[in-house]
C-alpha positions as CSV (number, residue, x, y, z in Angstrom):
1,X,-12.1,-20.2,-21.0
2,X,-10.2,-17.9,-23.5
3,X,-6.7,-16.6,-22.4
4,X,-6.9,-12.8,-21.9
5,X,-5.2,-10.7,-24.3
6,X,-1.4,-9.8,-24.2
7,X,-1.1,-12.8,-21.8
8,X,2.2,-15.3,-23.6
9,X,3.1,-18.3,-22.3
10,X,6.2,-16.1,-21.0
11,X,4.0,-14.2,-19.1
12,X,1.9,-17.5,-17.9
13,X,5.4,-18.5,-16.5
14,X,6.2,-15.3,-14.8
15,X,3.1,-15.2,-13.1
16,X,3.7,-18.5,-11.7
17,X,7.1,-17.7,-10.7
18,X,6.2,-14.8,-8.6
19,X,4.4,-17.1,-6.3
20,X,0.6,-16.3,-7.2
21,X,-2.0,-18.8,-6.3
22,X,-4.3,-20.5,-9.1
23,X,-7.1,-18.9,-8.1
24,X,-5.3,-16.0,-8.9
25,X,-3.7,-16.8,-11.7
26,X,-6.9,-18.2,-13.4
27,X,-8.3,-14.8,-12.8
28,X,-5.3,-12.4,-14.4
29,X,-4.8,-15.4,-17.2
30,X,-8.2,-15.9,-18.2
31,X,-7.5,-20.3,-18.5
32,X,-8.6,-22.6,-15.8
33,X,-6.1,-23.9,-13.8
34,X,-5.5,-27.3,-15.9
35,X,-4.8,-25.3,-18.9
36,X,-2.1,-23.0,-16.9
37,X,-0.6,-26.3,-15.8
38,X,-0.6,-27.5,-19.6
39,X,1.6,-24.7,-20.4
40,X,3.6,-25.0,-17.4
41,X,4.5,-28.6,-18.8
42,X,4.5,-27.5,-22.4
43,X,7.7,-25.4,-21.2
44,X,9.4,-27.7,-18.7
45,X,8.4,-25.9,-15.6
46,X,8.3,-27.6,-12.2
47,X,4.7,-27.3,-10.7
48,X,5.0,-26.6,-6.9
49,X,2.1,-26.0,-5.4
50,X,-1.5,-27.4,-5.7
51,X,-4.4,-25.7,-6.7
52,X,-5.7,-22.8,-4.8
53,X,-3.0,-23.3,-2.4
54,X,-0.3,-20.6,-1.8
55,X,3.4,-21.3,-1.4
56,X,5.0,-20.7,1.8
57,X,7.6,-17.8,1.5
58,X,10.0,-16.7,4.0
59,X,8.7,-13.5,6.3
60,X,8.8,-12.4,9.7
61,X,5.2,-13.7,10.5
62,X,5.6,-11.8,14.0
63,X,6.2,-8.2,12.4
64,X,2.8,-6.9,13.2
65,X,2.8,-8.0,16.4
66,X,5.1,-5.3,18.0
67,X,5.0,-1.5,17.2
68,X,7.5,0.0,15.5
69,X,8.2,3.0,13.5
70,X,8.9,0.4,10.7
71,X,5.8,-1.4,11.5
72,X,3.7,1.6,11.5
73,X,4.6,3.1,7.9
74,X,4.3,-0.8,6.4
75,X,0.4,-0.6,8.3
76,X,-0.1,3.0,6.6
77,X,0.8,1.0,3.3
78,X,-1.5,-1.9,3.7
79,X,-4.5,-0.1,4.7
80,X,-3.9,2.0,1.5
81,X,-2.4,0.4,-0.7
82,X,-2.8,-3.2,-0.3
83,X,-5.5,-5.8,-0.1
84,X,-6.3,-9.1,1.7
85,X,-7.4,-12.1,-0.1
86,X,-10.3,-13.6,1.0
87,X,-10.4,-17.4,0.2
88,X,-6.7,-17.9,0.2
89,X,-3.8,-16.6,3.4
90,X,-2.1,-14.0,1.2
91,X,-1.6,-10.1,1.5
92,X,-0.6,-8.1,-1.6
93,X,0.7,-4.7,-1.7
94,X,0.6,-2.9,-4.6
95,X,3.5,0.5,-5.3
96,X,4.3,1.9,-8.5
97,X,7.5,2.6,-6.8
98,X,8.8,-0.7,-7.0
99,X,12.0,0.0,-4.8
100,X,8.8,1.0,-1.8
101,X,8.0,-2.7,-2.6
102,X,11.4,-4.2,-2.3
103,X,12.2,-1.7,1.1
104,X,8.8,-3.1,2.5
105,X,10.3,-6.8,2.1
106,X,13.6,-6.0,3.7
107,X,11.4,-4.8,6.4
108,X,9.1,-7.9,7.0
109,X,12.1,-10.0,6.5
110,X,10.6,-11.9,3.1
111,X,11.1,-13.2,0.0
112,X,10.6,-10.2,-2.5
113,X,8.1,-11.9,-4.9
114,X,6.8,-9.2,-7.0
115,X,4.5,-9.9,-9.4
116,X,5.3,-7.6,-12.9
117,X,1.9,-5.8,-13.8
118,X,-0.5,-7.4,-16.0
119,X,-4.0,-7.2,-17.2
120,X,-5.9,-4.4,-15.7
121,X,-2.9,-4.4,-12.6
122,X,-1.2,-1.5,-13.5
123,X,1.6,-1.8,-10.9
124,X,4.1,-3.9,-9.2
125,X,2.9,-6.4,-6.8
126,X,4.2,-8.1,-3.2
127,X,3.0,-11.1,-2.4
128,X,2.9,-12.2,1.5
129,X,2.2,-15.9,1.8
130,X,1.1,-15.9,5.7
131,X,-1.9,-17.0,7.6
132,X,-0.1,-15.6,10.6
133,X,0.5,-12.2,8.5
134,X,-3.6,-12.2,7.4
135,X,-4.9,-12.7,10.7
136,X,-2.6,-9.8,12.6
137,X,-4.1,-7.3,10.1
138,X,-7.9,-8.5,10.3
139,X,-7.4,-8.2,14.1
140,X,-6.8,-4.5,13.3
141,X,-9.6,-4.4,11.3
142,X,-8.2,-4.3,8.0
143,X,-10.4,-7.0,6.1
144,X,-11.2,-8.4,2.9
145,X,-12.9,-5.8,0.7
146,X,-12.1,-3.0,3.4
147,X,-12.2,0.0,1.4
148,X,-15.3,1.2,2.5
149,X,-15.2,-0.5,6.0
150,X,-11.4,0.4,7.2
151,X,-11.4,1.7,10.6
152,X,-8.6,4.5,11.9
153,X,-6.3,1.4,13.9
154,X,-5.4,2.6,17.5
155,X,-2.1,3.8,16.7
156,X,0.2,4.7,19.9
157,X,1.0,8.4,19.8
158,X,4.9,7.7,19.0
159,X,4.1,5.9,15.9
160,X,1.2,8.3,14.5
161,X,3.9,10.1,12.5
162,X,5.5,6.8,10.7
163,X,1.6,5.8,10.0
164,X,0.8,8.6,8.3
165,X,3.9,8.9,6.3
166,X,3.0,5.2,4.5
167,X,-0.8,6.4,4.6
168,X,0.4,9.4,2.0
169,X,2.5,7.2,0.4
170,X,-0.1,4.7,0.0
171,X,-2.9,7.4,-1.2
172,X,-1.3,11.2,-0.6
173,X,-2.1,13.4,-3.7
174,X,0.3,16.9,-4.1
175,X,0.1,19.8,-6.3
176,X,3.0,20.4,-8.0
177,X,3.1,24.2,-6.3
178,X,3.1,22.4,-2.9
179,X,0.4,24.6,-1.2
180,X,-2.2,21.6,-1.2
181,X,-2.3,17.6,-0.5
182,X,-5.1,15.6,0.5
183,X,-5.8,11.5,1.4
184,X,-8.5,9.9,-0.7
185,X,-10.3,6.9,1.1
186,X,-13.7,5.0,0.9
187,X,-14.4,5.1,4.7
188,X,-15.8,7.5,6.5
189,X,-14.1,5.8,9.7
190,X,-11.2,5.8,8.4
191,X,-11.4,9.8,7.3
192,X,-13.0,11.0,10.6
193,X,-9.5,9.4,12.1
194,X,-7.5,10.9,10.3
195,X,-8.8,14.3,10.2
196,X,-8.6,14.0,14.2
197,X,-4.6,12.9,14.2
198,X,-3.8,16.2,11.4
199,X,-6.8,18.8,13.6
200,X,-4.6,17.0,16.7
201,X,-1.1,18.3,14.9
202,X,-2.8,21.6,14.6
203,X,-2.8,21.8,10.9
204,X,-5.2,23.3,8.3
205,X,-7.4,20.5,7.8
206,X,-11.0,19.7,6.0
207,X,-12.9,16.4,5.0
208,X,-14.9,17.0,1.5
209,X,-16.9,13.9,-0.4
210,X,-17.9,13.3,-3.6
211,X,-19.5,11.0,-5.5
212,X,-17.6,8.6,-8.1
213,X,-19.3,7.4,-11.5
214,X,-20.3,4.3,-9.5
215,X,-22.2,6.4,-7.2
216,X,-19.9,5.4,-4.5
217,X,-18.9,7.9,-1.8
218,X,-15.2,9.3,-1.8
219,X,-13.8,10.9,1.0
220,X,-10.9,13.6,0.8
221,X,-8.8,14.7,3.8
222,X,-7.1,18.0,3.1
223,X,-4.1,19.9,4.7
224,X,-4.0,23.1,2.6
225,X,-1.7,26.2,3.0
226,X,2.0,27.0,1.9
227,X,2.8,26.8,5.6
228,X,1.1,23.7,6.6
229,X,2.7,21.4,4.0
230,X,6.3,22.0,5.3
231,X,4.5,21.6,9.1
232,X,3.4,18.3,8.2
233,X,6.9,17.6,6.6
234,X,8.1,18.3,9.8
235,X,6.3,16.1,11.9
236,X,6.4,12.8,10.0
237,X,10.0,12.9,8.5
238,X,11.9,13.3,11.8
239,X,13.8,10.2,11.7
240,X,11.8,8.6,8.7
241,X,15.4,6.8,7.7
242,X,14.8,6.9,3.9
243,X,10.9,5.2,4.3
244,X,9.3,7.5,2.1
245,X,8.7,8.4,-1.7
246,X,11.3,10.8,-2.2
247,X,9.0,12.8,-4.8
248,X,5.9,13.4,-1.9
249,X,8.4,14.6,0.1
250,X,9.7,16.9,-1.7
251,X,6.1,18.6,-3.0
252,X,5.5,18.4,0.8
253,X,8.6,20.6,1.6
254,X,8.7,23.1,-1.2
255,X,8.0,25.9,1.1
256,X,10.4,25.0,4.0
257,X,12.1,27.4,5.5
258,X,15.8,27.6,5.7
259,X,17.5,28.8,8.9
260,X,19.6,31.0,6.4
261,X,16.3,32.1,5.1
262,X,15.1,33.5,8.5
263,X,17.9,35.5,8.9
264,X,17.6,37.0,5.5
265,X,13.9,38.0,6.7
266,X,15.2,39.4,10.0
């Protein structure tokens, strides 16, 4: 096997360090797992962990287990953003808000190993080491290769508001004007659910599709109007306690209304 462009033995290091299986590594390197190992040697570095086999990081392996408003904005983060390995028991979340990635550790009580990007990864990467961890999610249906598969989760009513806050972190377009956002995802489940929840909030809402150049089926769940951005706003930042991206949040409240506004109008 020949080594993937741009990949140095630094990087080969890095990638180690940030807790990455071989499988994975083999994969993002382009060696086999004996020649990873070679330069791991070449440089001195103390091999850990065998192949294919994860290394056990420190997390809260219960954290899925209870509802929370914390809980529910990391699960609106996962189903979006993230992705569930299927041969080995590891989560990853990917942010290009790396400080998202870091608060989302703090959170689950683990080890922040985040994986620089590399290859065609464009963004920072979490790693969650935890059987535990895997098997909470799939029980909610969030699976290997779930993108066009995800379900809505049963979310109870007083979390609805954190869930959808990490689902538009996770996948939340804005126009800059703030009069328009909408929620890209593969599955129609997972659409249909969420069009309910917003229709439910009584906000301007649609579902379009389209088709990618793969000839795949896109779904896009709107809210649209300069009033119904800051309604949203309204709902799912009420005691968000600093778990959002400060930038969506903004776009979503352009249009707010000040109380000192009103009583200009009046």
């Amino acid at each position: 096997m020949a080594r993937n462009p741009g990949i140095t033995d630094e990087k080969i290091i890095e990638l180690y360090n940030s807790g990455l299986t071989y499988t994975e590594l083999c994969s993002i390197i382009g060696l086999t797992a004996s020649g990873i190992k070679y330069v791991l040697k070449k440089h001195g570095v103390e091999i850990k962990h065998t192949v294919g086999r994860p290394r056990i990081h420190q997390v809260n392996e219960d954290f899925f287990k209870t509802w929370s408003h914390e809980m529910a904005w990391v699960l609106g983060l996962v189903i979006t953003d993230g992705t569930i390995n299927k041969k080995v028991h590891s989560v990853y979340l990917s942010q290009k808000d790396e400080e998202i990635l870091h608060k989302v550790a703090h959170l689950m009580g683990a080890e922040p190993r985040i994986a620089a990007p590399t290859g065609t990864r464009t963004t920072p990467m979490l790693i969650i080491n935890s059987k535990v961890i895997k098997e909470d999610l799939e029980q909610m249906g969030i699976k290997p290769n779930k993108s066009y598969s995800t379900p809505f989760p049963i979310v109870p009513t007083e979390y609805l508001p954190a869930f959808v806050r990490g689902v538009i972190d996770g996948d939340g377009w804005f126009q800059d004007r703030g009069y328009v956002m909408n929620i890209t995802t593969a599955s129609n489940l997972f659409a249909q659910g969420l069009y309910q929840v917003l229709k439910d909030w009584d906000l301007r809402t649609e579902i379009t599709s389209e088709k990618t150049k793969s000839n795949k089926v896109i779904y896009r769940v709107w809210v649209k109007g300069k009033h119904e951005l800051p309604k949203l706003a309204s709902i799912i930042y009420d005691d968000s306690e600093g778990l959002f991206i400060q930038y969506k949040k903004d776009r979503m409240c352009k249009h707010t209304i000040t109380g000192q506004q009103i009583l200009e109008l009046e």
